[in-house]
C-alpha positions in Angstrom: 51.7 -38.1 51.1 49.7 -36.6 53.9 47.3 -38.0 56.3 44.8 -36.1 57.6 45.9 -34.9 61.4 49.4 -33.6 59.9 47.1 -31.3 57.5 44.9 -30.2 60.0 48.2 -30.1 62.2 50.1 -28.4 60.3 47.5 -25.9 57.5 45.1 -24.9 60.5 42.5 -26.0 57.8 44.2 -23.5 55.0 43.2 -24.5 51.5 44.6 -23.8 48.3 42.7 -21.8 45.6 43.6 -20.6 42.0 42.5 -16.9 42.1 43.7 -14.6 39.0 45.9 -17.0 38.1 47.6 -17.0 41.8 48.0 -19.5 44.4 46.4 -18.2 47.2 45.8 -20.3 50.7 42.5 -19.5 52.5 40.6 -21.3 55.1 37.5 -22.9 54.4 35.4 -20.0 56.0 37.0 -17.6 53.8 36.2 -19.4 50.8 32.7 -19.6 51.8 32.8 -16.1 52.9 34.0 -15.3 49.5 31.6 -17.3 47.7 34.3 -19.2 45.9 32.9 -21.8 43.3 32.4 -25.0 44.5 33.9 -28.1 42.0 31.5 -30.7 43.2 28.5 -29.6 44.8 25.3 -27.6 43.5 23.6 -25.0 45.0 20.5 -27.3 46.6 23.1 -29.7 48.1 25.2 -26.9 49.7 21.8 -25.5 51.0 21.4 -29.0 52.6 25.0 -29.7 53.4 25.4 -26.3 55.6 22.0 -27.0 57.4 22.6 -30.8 58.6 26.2 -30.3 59.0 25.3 -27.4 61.7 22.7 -29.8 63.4 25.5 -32.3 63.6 28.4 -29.8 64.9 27.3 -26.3 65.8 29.4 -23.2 63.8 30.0 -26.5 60.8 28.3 -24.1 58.1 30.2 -20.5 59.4 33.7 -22.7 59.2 32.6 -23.6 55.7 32.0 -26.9 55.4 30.4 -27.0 52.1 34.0 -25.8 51.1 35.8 -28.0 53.3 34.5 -31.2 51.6 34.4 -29.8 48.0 38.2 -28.9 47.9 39.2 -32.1 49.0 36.1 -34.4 46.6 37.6 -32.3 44.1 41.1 -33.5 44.4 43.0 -36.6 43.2 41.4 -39.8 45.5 45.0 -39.9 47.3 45.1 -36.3 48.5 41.6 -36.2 50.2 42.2 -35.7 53.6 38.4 -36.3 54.4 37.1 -39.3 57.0 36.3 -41.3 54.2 39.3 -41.8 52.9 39.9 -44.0 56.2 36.8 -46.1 55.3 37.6 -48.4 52.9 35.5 -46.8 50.1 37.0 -47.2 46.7 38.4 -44.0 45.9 36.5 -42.9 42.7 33.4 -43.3 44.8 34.0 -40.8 47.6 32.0 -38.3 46.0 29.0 -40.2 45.2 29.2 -41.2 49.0 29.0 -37.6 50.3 26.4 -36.7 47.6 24.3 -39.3 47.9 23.7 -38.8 51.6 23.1 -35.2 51.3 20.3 -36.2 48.9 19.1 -38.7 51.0 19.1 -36.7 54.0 17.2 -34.1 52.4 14.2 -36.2 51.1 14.3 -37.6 54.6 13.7 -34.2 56.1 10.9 -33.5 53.2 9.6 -36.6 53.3 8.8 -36.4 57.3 8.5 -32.8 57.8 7.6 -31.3 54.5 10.4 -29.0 55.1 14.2 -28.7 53.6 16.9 -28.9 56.2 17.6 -25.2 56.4 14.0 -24.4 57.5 13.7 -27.4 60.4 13.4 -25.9 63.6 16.0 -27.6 66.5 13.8 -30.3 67.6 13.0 -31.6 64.2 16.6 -31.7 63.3 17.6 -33.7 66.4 14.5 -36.1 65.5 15.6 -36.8 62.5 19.3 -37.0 63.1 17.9 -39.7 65.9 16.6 -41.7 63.1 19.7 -41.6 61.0 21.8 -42.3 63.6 19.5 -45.8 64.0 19.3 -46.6 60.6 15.4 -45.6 60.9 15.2 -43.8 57.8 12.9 -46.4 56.1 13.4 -44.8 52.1 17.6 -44.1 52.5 19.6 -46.0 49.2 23.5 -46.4 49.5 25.5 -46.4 52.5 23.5 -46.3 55.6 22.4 -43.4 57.6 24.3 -44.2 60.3 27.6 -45.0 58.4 27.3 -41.3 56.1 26.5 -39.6 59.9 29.6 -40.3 61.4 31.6 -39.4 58.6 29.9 -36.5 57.8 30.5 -35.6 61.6 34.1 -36.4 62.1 34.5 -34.3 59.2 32.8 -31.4 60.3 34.4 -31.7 64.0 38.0 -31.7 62.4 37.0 -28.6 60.9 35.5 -26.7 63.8 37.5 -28.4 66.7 40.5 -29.8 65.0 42.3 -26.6 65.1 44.0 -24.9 68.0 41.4 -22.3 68.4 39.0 -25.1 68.2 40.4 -26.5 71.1 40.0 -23.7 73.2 36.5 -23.4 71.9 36.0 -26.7 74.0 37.8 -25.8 76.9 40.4 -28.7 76.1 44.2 -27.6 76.4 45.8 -28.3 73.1 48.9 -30.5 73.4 50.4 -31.1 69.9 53.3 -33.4 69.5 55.0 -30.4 67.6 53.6 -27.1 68.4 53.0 -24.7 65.0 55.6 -22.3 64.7 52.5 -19.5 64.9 48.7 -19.3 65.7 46.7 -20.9 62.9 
């Protein structure tokens, strides 16, 4: 069994895709660029996925996050490699947990602004990313705000940062306990 850091260790953030009937490993910017289905999410969550994922980590929606989450939702509960996993969540829930928030987050952004996620402007994102991050959202069902926030976020950074190009995105030298035998 995996854990998360040894995937991200050891893939890069490579994931597998069944293409013409081949195997075929791709990261999850590639999948997005190649608009490869998506298993678990529809087209309106992806729409607000991509746009409060990239209020939360910058360059989230060009690393394809939408992709990054669905390949591992769609997999068996013990293979996800995704923060939640680490939560305590029952497994056949996770998700319901990712999907749920989406949909809350994007009545919250209607509901204040009159606007989806993908057409807030910076200040109104970091408003109401403020009022998640408080549990301030007076209408949100399920987990709370705060809680789907920083999972949502951790996931997103281990796609953008968690890499060794990520690190030097960040200025950070990267100092793996076993270096990759190439560059991701």
């Amino acid at each position: 069994m995996s854990s998360r850091r040894t995937f991200i260790k050891q893939s890069g953030v490579a994931l597998s895709y069944m293409l013409g009937g081949t195997h075929i490993l791709m990261t999850p910017a590639a999948a997005r660029e190649r608009e490869i289905a998506l298993q678990v999410f529809s087209k309106t969550e992806v729409l607000t996925l991509e746009a409060l994922a990239n209020a939360i980590v910058p360059g989230a929606s060009k690393a394809g996050i939408c992709h990054f989450l669905d390949y591992h939702l769609a997999q068996d509960a013990e293979d996800c490699l995704l923060m939640i996993k680490y939560m305590g969540l029952a497994n056949q829930a996770y998700p319901d947990f990712y999907q749920d928030g989406i949909e809350n987050a994007r009545l919250h952004a209607v509901n204040r602004f009159g606007k989806s996620w993908a057409e807030l402007n910076p200040s109104d994102s970091t408003i109401l990313l403020d009022e998640m991050a408080t549990d301030s959202v007076a209408m949100w069902k399920g987990a709370p705000a705060s809680f789907f926030l920083f999972v949502l976020r951790s996931d997103a950074a281990d796609l953008v940062y968690g890499t060794e190009e990520g690190f030097a995105k960040i200025g950070v030298p990267y100092a793996a306990h076993i270096a990759p035998k190439s560059s991701w």
